[in-house]
C-alpha positions as CSV (number, residue, x, y, z in Angstrom):
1,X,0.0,0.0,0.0
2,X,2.8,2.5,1.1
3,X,4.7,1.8,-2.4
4,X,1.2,2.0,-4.5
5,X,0.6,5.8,-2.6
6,X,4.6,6.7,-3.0
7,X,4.2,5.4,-7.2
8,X,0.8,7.9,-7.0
9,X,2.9,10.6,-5.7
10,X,5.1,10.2,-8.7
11,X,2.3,10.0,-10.9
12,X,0.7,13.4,-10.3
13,X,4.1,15.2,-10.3
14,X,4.7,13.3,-13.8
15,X,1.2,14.5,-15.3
16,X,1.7,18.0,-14.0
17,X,4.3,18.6,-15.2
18,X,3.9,16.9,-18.8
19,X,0.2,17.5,-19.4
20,X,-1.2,20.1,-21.6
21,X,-3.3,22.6,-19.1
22,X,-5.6,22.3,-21.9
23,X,-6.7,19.0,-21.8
24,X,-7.7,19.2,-18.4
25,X,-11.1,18.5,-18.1
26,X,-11.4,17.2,-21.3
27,X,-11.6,13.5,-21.0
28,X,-15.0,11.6,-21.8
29,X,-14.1,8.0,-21.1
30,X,-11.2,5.7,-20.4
31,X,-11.4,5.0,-24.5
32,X,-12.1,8.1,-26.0
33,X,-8.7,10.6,-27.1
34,X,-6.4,10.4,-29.5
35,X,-6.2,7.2,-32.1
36,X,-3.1,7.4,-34.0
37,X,-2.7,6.1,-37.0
38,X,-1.2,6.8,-40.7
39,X,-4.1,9.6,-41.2
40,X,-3.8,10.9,-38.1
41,X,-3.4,15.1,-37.6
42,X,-3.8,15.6,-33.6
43,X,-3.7,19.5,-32.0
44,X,-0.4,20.4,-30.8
45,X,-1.5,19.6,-27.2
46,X,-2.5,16.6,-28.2
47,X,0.9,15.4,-29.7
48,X,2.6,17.0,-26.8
49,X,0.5,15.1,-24.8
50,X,0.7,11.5,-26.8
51,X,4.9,12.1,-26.8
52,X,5.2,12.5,-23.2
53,X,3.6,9.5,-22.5
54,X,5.4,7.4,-25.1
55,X,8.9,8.3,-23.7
56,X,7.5,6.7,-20.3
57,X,5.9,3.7,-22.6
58,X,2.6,4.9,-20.7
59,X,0.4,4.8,-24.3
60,X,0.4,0.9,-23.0
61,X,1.0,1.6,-19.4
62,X,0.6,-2.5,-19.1
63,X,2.1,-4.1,-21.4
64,X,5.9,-5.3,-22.2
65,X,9.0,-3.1,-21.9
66,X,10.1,-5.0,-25.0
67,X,7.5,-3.7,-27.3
68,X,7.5,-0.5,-25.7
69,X,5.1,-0.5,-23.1
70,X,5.4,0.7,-19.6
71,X,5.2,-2.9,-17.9
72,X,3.3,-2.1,-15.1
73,X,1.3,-4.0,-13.2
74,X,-2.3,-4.2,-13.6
75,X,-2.7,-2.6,-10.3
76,X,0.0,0.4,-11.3
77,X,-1.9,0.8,-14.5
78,X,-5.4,1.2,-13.4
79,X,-3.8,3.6,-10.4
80,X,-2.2,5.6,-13.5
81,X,-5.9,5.8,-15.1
82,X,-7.7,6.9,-12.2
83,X,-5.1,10.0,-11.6
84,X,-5.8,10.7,-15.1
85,X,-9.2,10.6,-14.2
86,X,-9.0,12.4,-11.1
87,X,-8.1,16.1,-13.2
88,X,-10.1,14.8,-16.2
89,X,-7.2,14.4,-18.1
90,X,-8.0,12.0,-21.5
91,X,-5.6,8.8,-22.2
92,X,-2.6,9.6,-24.3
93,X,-3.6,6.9,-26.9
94,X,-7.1,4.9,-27.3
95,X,-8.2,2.3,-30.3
96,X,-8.8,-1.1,-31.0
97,X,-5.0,-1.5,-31.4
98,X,-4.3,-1.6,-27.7
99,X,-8.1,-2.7,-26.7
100,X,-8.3,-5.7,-29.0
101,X,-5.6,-6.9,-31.4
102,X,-2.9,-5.6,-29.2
103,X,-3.6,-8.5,-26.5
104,X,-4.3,-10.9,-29.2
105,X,-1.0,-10.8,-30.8
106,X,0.4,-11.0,-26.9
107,X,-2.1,-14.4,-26.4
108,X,-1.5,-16.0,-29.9
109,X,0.6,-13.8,-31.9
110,X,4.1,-15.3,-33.3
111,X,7.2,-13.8,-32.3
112,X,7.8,-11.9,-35.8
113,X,4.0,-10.6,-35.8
114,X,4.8,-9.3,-32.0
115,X,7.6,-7.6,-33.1
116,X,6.2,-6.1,-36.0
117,X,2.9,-4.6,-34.9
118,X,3.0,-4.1,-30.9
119,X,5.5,-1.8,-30.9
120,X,3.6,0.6,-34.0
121,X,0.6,0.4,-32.2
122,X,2.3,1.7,-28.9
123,X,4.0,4.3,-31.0
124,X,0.7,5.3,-32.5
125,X,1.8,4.7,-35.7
126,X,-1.4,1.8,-37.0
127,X,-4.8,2.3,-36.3
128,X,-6.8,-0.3,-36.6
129,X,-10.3,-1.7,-37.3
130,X,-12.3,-5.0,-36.9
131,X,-13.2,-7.5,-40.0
132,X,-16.0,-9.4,-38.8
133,X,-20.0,-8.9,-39.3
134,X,-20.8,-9.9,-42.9
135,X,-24.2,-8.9,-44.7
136,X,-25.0,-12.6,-44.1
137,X,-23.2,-13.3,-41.2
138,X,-23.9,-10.6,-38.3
139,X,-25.1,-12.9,-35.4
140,X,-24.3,-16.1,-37.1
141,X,-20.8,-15.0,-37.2
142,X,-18.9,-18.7,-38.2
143,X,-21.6,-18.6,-41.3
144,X,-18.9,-15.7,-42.9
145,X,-18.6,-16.3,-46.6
146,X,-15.2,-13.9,-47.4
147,X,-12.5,-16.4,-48.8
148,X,-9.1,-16.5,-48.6
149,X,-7.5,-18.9,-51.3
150,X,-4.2,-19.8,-51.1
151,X,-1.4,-19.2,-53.6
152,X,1.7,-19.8,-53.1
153,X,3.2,-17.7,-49.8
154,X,-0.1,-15.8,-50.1
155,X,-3.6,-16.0,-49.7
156,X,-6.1,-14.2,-52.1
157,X,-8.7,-12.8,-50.5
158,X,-12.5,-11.9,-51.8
159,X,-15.7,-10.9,-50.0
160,X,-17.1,-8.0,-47.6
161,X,-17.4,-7.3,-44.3
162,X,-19.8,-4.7,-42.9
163,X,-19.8,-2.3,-39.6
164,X,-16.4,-2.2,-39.7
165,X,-15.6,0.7,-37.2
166,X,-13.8,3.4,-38.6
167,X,-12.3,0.9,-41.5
168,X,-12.3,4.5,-43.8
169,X,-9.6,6.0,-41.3
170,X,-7.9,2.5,-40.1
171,X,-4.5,1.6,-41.7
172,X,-4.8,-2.3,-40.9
173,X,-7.7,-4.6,-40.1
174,X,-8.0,-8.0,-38.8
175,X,-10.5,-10.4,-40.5
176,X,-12.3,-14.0,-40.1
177,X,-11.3,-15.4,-43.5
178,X,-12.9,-18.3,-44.8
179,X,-9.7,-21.0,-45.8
180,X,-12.0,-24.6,-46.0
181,X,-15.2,-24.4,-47.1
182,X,-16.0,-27.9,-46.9
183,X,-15.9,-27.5,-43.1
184,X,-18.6,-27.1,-40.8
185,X,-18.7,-23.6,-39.3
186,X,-16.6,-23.0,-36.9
187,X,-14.0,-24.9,-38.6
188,X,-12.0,-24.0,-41.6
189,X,-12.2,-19.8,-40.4
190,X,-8.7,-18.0,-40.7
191,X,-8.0,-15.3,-38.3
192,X,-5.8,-13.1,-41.1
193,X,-3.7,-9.4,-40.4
194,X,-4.4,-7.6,-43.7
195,X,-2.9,-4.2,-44.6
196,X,-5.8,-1.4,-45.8
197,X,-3.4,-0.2,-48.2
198,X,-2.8,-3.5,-50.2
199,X,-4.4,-3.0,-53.4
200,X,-8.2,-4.2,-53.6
201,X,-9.5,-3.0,-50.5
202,X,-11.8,-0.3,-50.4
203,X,-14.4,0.9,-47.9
204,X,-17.8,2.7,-48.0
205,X,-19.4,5.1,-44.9
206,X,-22.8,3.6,-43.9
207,X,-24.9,6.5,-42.7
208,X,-27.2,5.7,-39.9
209,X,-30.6,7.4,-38.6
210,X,-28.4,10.0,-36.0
211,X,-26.8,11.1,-39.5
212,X,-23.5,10.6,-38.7
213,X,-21.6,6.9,-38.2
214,X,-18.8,5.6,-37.5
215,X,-19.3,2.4,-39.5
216,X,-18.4,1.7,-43.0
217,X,-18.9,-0.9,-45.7
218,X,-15.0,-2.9,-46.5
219,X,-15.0,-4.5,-50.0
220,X,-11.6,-7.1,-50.7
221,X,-11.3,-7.4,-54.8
222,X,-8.3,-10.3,-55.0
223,X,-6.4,-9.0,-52.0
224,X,-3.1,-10.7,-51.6
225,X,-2.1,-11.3,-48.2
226,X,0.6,-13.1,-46.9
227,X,0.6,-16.1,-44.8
228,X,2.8,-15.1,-42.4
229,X,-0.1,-12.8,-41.5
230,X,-2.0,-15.7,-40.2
231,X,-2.5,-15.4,-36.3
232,X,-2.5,-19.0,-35.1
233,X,-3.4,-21.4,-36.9
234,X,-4.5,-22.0,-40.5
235,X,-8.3,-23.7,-40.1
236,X,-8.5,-22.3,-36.4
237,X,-8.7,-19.0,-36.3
238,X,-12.2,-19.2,-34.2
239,X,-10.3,-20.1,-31.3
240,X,-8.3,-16.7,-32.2
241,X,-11.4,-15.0,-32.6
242,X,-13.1,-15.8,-29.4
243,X,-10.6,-14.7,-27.3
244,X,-10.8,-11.4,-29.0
245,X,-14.4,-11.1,-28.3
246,X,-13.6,-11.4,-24.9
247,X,-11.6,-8.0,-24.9
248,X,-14.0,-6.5,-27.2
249,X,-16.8,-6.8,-24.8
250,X,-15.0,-6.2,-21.7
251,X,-13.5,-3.0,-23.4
252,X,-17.1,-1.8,-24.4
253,X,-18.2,-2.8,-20.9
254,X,-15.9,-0.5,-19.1
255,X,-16.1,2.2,-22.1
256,X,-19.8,3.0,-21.4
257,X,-19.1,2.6,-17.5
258,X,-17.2,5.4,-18.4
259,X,-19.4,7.5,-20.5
260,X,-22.4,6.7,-17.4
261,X,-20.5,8.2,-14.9
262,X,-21.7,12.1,-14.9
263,X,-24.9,10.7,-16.4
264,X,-27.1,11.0,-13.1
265,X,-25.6,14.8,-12.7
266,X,-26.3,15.4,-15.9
267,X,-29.8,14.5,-15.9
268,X,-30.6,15.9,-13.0
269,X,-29.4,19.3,-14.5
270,X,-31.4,19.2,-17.8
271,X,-34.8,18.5,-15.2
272,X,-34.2,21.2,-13.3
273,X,-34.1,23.6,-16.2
274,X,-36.8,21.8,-17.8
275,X,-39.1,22.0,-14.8
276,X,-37.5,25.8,-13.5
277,X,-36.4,23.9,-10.4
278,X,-33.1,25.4,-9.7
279,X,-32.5,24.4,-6.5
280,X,-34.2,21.6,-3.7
281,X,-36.1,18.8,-4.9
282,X,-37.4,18.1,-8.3
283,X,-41.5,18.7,-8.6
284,X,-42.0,16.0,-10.6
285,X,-41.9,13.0,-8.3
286,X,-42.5,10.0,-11.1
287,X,-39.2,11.9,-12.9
288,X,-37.3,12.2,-9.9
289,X,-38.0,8.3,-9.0
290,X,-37.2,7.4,-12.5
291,X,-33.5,9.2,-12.1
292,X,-32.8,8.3,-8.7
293,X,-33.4,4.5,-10.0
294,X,-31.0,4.9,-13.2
295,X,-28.3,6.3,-10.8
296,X,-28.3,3.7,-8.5
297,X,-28.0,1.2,-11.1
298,X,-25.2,2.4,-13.1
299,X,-23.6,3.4,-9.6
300,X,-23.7,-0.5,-8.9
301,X,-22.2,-1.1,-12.5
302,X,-19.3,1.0,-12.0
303,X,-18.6,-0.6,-8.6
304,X,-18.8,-4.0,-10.4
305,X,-16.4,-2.7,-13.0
306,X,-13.9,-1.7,-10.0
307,X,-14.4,-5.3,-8.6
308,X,-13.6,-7.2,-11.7
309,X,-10.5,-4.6,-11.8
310,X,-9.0,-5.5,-8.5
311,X,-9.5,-8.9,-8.9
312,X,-8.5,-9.5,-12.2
313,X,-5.4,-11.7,-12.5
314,X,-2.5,-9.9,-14.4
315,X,-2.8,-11.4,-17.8
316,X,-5.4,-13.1,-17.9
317,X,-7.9,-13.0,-21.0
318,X,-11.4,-12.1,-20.1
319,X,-13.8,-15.0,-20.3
320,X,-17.7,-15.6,-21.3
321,X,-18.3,-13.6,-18.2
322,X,-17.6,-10.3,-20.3
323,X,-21.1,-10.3,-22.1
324,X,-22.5,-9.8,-18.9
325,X,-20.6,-6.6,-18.8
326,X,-21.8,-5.8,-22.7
327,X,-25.3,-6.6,-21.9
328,X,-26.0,-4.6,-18.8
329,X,-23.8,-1.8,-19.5
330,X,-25.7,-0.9,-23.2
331,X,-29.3,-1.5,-22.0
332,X,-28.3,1.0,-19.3
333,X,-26.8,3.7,-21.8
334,X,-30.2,2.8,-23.9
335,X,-32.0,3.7,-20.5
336,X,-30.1,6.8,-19.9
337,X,-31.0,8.6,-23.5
338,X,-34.6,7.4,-23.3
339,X,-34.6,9.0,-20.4
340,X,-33.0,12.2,-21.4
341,X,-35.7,12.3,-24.3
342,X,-38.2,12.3,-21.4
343,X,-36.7,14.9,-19.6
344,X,-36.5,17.0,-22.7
345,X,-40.1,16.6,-23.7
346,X,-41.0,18.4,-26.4
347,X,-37.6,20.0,-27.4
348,X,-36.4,16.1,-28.1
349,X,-38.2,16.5,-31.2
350,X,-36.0,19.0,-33.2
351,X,-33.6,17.5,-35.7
352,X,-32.3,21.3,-36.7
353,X,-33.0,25.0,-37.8
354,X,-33.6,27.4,-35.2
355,X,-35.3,27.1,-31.9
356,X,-33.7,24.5,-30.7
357,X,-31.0,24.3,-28.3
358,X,-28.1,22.9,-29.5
359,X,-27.5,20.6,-26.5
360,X,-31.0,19.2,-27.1
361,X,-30.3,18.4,-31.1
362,X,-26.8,16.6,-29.6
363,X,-28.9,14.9,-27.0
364,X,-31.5,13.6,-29.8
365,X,-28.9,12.4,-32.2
366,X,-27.4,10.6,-28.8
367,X,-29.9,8.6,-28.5
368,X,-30.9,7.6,-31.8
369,X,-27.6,6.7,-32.1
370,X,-27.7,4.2,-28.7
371,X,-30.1,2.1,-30.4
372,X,-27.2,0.6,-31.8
373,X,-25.7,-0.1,-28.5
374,X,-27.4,-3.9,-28.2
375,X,-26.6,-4.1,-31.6
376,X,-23.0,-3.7,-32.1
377,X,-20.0,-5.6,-30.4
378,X,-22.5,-8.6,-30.8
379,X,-26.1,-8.4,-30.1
380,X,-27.8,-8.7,-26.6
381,X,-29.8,-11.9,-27.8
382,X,-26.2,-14.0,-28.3
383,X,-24.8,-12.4,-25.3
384,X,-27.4,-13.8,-23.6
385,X,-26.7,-16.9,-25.4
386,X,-23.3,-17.1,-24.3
387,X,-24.3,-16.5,-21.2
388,X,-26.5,-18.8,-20.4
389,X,-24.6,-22.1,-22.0
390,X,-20.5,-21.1,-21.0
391,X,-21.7,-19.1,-18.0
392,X,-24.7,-20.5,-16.2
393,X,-24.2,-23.9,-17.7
394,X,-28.0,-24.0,-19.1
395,X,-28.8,-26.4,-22.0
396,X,-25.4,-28.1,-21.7
């Protein structure tokens, strides 16, 4: 305890005097900030910030001195985090680099694909995005159809993959490739490294109701890939690719544990000026309930978030137990925005043009957005899936 509260000592001298007084008070969520990659063009206080914590290896506070991380311990890490927290300061580096493939390459990875793409995504150098929803295989993920035929020291590589996060800024992507066709499922899948610039790969934005998305359309026209960019096995990548999920979901768990943090303030605010209460208890009882209710429950998230922290084992991959995390944590960002749309009432209905405040247009588009949140990262019908057959043991 005494060295934990001597290495947070260190800590807050480190960040004031390498922070940006700027970005103070600017962070959102443990995975919102700066991305990196090829197309990349941060602020100046941004970079400034990114560059003092790559000379410390604190972009991947936890992971391996050799591929330029910090190595600390998951303890030292998550103390790190919560001082950047504590003055609202946002990570130096965020993406699915450190989130997802990052660990994957640490768990399964071969030496040469370690040292080729750790230490670029520590440096910020790759961003990178996910390969695998398919127009016919969302929730039936091991019915993909995009096939990777081999040639040689290559594989050629046709078919799409759709709501691929960010896939129009991403400079690599890792993909479920299709290698034996005459195998059931799960079997004969390829988890495959491919490089966005490698000629036949092209993406497309898919717009959705908020008007804005993230997501894109990704298009492979003969792609050549090598095999050396095979994580794992050739035939078994499913393995690879469940193990993955496993980050995925505990990372979107804690991200929107994050984002629900100020929510209860921040509700509270927009019913006071919606019912000109500025001060003492809100006149609206039914609203006040319905608030109190939402805060308690994402107050008990968050706490479960911080159990699972301490307890978790330094290096171990989550297990099936992370769509629990998924689950609860986007049905309760779902029941914050419905909520918000009560609160707002009648100025929830403006889309744009004067009028209309412009934190109630953002609010609006927030939640129309969120109705993706059960959607994406895998749907909240297989979570519960998984969770009843790997977790409870039903139906076994």
């Amino acid at each position: 305890m005494v060295e934990l509260e001597a290495f947070r000592h260190e800590l807050r001298a480190w960040i004031a005097e390498h922070a940006p007084k700027s970005l103070y008070g600017t962070r959102r969520g443990r995975f919102d900030g700066y991305w990196g990659g090829q197309k990349a063009r941060p602020e100046p206080d941004v970079q400034r910030w990114f560059d003092a914590a790559l000379a410390r290896g604190w972009t991947a506070p936890s992971w391996p001195k050799a591929f330029g991380g910090g190595g600390l311990s998951h303890v030292q890490a998550r103390a790190l985090d919560e001082e950047l927290a504590r003055v609202g300061l946002p990570p130096p580096l965020v993406g699915v680099g450190l989130t997802m493939i990052g660990p994957t390459l640490l768990d399964f990875g071969s030496a040469a694909q370690q040292h080729e793409h750790l230490a670029r995504i520590v440096r910020g150098e790759v961003r990178w995005c996910q390969g695998y929803s398919e127009p016919g295989a969302g929730s039936d993920l091991a019915s993909l159809s995009t096939r990777a035929l081999r040639d040689g020291d290559h594989f050629v590589v046709n078919g799409q993959k759709i709501w691929t996060t960010y896939a129009d800024q991403s400079d690599w992507i890792f993909a479920l490739v299709r290698t034996n066709p005459q195998a059931k499922k799960q079997l004969g899948i390829t988890f495959l490294l491919i490089d966005m610039n490698t000629p036949g790969v092209s993406t497309r934005p898919i717009e959705l109701i908020s008007g804005a998305s993230p997501f894109c359309e990704t298009f492979f026209d003969d792609v050549r890939v090598p095999v050396a960019n095979v994580v794992g096995e050739i035939d078994a990548g499913w393995t690879v690719a469940k193990a993955l999920l496993g980050y995925e979901r505990s990372m979107i768990g804690e991200a929107m544990s994050g984002e629900l943090a100020d929510a209860e303030t921040e509700l509270v605010k927009r019913a006071r000026s919606a019912l000109a209460a500025a001060s003492g208890v809100l006149p609206d009882d039914a609203l006040r309930l319905a608030i109190a209710k939402l805060g308690m429950e994402e107050r008990c998230f968050a706490l479960t978030i911080e159990r699972l922290r301490q307890g978790a084992k330094e290096g171990q991959a989550p297990g099936s137990e992370s769509s629990i995390l998924k689950v609860v944590a986007s049905e309760l960002k779902q029941a914050r925005w419905e909520l918000a749309m009560r609160v707002a009432g009648a100025d929830a209905l403006g889309w744009g043009g004067p009028g209309f405040d412009p934190a109630d247009l953002k609010a609006t588009r927030e939640w129309l957005r969120s109705r993706a949140n059960t959607i994406e990262g895998g749907s909240s019908e297989i979570q519960l899936n998984i969770i009843a057959k790997h977790v409870l043991g039903l139906g076994a």
